[in-house]
N, C-alpha and C positions, 0 to 999 in steps of 0.2 A: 476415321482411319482404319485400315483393314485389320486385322488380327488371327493369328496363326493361329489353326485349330487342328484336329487330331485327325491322321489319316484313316479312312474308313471304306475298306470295301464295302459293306454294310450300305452305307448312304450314297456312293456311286449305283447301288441297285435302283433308287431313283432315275437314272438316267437310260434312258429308252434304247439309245443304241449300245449299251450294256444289256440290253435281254438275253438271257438265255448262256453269256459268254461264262464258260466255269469258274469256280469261286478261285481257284488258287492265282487263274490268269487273269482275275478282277483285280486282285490281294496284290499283285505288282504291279498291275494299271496304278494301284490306289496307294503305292509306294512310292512311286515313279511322280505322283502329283504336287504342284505345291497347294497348300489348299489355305484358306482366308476367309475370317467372317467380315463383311463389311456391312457399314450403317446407310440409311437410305441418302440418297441423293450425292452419291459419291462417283467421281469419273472412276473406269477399268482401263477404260484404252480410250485410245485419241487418233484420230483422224491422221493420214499420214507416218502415224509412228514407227518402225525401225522398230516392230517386236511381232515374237508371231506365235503363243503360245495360244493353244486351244483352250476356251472355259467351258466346264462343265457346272450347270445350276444344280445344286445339291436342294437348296431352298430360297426362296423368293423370287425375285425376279428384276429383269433390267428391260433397257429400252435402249432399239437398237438406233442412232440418227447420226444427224449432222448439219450442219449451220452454212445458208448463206451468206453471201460478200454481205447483205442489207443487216445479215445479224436474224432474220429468221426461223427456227428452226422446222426443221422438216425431218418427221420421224419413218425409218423403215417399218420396222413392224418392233414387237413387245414380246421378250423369251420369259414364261415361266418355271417353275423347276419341272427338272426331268428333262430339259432342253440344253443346247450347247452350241456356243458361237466361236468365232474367231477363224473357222477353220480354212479359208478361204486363204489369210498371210499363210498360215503354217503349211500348205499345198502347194502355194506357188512361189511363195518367200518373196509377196512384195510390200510395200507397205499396207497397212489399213487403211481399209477404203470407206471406217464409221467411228463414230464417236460410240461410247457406249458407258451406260451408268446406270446406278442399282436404284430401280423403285421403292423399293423396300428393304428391311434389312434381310442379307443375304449370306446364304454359306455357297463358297465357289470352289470349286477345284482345278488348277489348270495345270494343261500336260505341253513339253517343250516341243518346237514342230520336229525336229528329228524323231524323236518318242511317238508323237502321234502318225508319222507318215509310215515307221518301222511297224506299229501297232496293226495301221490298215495293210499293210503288205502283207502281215503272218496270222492276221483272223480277215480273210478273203466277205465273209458277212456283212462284218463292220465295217469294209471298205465300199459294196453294195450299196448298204444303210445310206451312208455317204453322199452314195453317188444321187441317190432319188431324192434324197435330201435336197441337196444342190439345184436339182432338175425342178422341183415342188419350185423353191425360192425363187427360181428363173422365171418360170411360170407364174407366178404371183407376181412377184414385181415386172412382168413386161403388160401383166392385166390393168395393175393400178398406172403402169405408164400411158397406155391407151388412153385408161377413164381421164387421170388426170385433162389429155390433150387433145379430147373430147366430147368431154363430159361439162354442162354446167354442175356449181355449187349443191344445189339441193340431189341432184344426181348423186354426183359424188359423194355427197354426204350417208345417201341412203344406202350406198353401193360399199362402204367402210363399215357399217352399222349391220349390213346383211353376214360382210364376212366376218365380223364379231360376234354376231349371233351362231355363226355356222360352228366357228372356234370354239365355243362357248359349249352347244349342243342344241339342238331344237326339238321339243315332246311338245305335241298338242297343238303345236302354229305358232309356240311361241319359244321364247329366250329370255335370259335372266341374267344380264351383266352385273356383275357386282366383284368389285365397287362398282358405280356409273363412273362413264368414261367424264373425264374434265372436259370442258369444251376446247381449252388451250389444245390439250392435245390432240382432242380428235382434228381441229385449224390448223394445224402442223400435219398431220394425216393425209388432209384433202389441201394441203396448197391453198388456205383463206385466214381470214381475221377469225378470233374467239363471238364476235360479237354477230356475225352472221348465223354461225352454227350455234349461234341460240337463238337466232329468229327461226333457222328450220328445225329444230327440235321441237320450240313451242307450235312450228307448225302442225307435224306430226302428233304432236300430243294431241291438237284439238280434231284432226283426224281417226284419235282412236287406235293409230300405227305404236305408239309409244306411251306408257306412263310410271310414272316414279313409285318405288314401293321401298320406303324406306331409305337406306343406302345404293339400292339397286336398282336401274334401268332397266323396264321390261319391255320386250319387244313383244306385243301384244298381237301382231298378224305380221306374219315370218313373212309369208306372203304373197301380202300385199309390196313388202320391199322386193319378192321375186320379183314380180308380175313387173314394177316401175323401172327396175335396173334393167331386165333384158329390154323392155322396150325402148330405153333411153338407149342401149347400147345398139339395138335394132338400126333406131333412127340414126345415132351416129356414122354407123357403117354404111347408109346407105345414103350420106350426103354428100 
């Protein structure tokens, strides 16, 4: 269950599109917020909902998706702290268009969308911030639309894995997810079963692409997943 927690200019400095904004004008961002610790595996919003307040991740993180008619689920992508969603109802005032719940436990802050759209109106930056945001997200999800609807399985799978590594950071050719991704969820990612995306991980591992170190998944030749994904996407464009 959530839990009300102390408002904090201070831990709004965590959040990215808060760079640089002065401290007094953060100090009633961070007044203006309602703010809540919640425990992991907990819904924030629901799909269709009739609410449109922007969140701010102070700590932890959520997963952004949504569920087919079969009961499936299919994930957008994964916000850590310093990140913030919702913003999309609070802009255009329609409903939510994702499910959303906390991976971990999480402190959140969320501002109402009148507040949030007043906010971007009178700091011209942070409406900016915004706006590339937006455009980033667009671009990303019309990429993984493609791959999805042209891409096979192992493709796809190396083409999620490349841009988790990218997220991630890459020194030396390699990458270091951790935790390692579950396979459920990367099979919600790419549109398949859990039990395929463990037949191509063990494939990868015995290629030397992939291996486990601990808790953590190392992408062992970055690459190697370049060099696979443009050419699968090569081929796809030119069938």
């Amino acid at each position: 269950m959530p839990h009300t927690t102390v408002r904090s200019s201070l831990a709004l400095r965590r959040v990215a599109l808060f760079d640089a904004l002065p401290d007094d004008r953060l100090d009633r961002v961070a007044q203006a917020c309602r703010w809540q610790s919640v425990e992991a595996g907990q819904s924030l919003v629901l799909r269709a909902q009739d609410e449109g307040d922007v969140y701010f991740i102070v700590s932890g993180g959520v997963r952004i998706t949504t569920y087919a008619a079969s009961g499936r689920q299919v994930t957008f992508r994964d916000c850590g702290e310093g990140e913030l969603f919702g913003e999309l109802a609070a802009i255009d005032g329609g409903p939510r268009s994702a499910d959303v719940l906390t991976l971990q436990p999480s402190v959140l802050a969320s501002l109402a969308p009148a507040d949030f759209r007043a906010l971007l109106r009178e700091e011209p930056l942070l409406a900016e911030r915004v706006m590339l945001r937006l455009a980033s997200l667009v671009r990303q999800l019309s990429e993984r639309i493609i791959d999805l609807s042209t891409l096979e399985v192992p493709q796809r799978l190396q083409a999620e894995l490349l841009r988790m590594a990218q997220a991630t950071g890459v020194a030396d050719n390699r990458a270091r997810l951790e935790p390692s991704p579950k396979h459920a969820a990367l099979a919600s990612q790419i549109s398949t079963n859990r039990e395929q995306v463990t037949r191509e991980l063990n494939a990868l591992v015995r290629q030397g692409v992939l291996h486990k170190d601990g808790k953590a998944l190392v992408v062992a030749d970055v690459a190697h997943l370049v060099r696979a994904v443009a050419n699968a996407r090569g081929a796809a464009a030119s069938s």
